[in-house]
C-alpha positions as CSV (number, residue, x, y, z in Angstrom):
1,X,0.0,0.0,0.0
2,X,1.1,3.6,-0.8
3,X,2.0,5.6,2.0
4,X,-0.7,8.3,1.2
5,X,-3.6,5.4,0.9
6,X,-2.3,4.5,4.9
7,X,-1.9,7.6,5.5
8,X,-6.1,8.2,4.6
9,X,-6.9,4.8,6.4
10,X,-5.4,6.0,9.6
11,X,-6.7,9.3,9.2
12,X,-10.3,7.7,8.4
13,X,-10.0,5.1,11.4
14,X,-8.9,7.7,13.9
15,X,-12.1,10.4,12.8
16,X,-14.6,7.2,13.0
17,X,-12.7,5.9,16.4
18,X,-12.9,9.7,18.0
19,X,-16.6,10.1,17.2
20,X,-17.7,7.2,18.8
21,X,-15.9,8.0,22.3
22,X,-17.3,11.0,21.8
23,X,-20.7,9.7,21.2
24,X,-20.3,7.3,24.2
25,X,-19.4,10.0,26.8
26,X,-22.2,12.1,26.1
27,X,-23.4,14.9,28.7
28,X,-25.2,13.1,31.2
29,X,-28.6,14.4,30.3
30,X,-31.0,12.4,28.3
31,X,-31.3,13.1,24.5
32,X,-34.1,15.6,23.8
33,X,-37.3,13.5,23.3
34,X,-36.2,10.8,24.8
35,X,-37.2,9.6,28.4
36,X,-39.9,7.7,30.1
37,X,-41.4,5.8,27.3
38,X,-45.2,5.8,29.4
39,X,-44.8,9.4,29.3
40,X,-44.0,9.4,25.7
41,X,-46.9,7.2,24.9
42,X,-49.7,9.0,26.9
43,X,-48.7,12.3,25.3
44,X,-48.8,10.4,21.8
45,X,-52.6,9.1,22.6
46,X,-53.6,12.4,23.7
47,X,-52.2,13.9,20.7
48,X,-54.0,11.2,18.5
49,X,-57.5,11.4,20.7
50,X,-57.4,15.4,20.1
51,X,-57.2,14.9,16.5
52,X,-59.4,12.2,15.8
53,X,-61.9,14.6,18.2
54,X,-61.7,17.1,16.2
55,X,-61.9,15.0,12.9
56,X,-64.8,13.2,14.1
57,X,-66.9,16.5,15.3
58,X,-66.9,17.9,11.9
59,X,-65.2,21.1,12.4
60,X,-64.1,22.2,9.4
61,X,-60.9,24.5,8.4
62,X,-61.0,28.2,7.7
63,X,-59.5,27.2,4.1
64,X,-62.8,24.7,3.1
65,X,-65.6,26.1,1.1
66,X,-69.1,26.2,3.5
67,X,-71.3,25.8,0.4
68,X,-72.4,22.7,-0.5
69,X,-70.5,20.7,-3.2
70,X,-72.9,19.7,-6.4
71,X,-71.6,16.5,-8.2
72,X,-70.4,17.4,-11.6
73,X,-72.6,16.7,-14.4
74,X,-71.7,15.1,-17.5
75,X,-69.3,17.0,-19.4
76,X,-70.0,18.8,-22.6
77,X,-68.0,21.0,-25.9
78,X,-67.2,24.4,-24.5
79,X,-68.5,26.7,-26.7
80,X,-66.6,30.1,-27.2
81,X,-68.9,32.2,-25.0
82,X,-68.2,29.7,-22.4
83,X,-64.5,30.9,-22.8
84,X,-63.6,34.3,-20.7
85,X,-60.4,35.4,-19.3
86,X,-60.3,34.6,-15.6
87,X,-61.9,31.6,-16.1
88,X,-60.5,28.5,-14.0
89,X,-59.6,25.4,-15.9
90,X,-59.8,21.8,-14.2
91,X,-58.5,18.8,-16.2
92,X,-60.8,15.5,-16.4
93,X,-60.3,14.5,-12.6
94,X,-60.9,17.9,-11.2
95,X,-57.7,19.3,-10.6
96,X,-57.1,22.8,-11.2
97,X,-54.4,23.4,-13.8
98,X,-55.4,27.4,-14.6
99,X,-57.0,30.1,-15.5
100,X,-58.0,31.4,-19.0
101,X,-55.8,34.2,-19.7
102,X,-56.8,35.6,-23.4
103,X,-59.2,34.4,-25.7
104,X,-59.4,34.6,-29.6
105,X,-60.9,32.9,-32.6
106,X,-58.8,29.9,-32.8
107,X,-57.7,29.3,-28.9
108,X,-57.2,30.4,-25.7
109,X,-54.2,31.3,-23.6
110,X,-53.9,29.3,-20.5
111,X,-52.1,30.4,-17.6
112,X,-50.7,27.7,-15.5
113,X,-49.3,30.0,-12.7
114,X,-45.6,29.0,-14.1
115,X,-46.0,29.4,-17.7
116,X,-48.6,30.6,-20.4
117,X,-50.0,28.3,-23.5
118,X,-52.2,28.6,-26.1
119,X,-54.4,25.8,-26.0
120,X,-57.3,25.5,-29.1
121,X,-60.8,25.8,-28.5
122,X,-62.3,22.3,-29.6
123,X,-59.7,20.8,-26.9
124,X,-62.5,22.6,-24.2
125,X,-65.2,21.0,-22.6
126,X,-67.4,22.5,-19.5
127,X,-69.8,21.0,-16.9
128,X,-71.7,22.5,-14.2
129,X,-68.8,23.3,-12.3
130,X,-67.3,25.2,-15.3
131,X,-64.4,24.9,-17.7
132,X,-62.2,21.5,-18.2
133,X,-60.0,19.7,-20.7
134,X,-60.5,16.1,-20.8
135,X,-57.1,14.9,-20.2
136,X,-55.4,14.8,-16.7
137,X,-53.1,18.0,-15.6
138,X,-50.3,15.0,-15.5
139,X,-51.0,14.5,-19.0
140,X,-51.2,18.0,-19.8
141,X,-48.0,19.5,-17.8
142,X,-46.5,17.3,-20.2
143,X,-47.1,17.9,-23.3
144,X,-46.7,21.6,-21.7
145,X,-43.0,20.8,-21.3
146,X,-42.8,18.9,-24.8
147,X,-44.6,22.4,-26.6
148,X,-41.8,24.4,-24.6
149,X,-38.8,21.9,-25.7
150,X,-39.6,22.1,-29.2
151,X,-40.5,18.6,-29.5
């Protein structure tokens, strides 16, 4: 062996060897979080029964819409007077994937949030909950990326 490779070795051996004594000789005060594990486990249930409480009650966040939700109704062609700018656009499961930004006589600009794209107007369809395409927002962030490649 070299004498630089057993030089590395040792130097190696005698980090690993240091932090481990180190390790082992500790403070004398328990770890944070650790302790007596009864303790532990009562705080965990009461932590678990809070939450499944406050699941089970009901109560809903500030963030959730109050008004009821109506099932979607079969979807339907998008007609261009369906198209306005600020319009949100779902995909076929619901997701959101934007908003209309423009709209002229052969497509509509589509503003993801990250980038803008125009998208043509037969690819629209709408149901009671408004605006959607009818392909997933997987489906369409990638051929989003494949428009914006050049390929």
């Amino acid at each position: 062996m070299r004498n630089i490779d057993r030089f590395l070795v040792a130097t190696a051996l005698s980090i690993s060897a240091a932090s481990a004594a180190n390790a082992q000789a500790g403070s004398g005060q328990p770890a944070p979080g650790s302790g007596n594990s009864t303790q532990i486990t009562n705080g965990n249930r009461e932590n678990n029964a809070g939450y499944n409480h406050v699941v089970g009650s009901g109560v809903k966040s500030a963030t959730v819409d109050d008004a009821p939700r109506a099932k979607p109704s079969a979807p339907g062609p998008a007609t261009a007077a369906d198209l306005k700018a600020g319009s949100a656009l779902r995909d076929k499961d619901g997701v959101k994937i934007g908003t209309i930004d423009s709209v002229d006589a052969d497509g509509a600009i589509v503003n993801t949030g990250q980038t803008k794209i125009k998208v043509p107007l037969v690819a629209f369809g709408k149901d009671n909950q408004g605006l959607l395409l009818g392909i997933t927002a997987a489906r369409f962030n990638e051929l989003v990326a494949k428009a914006h490649s050049g390929n």
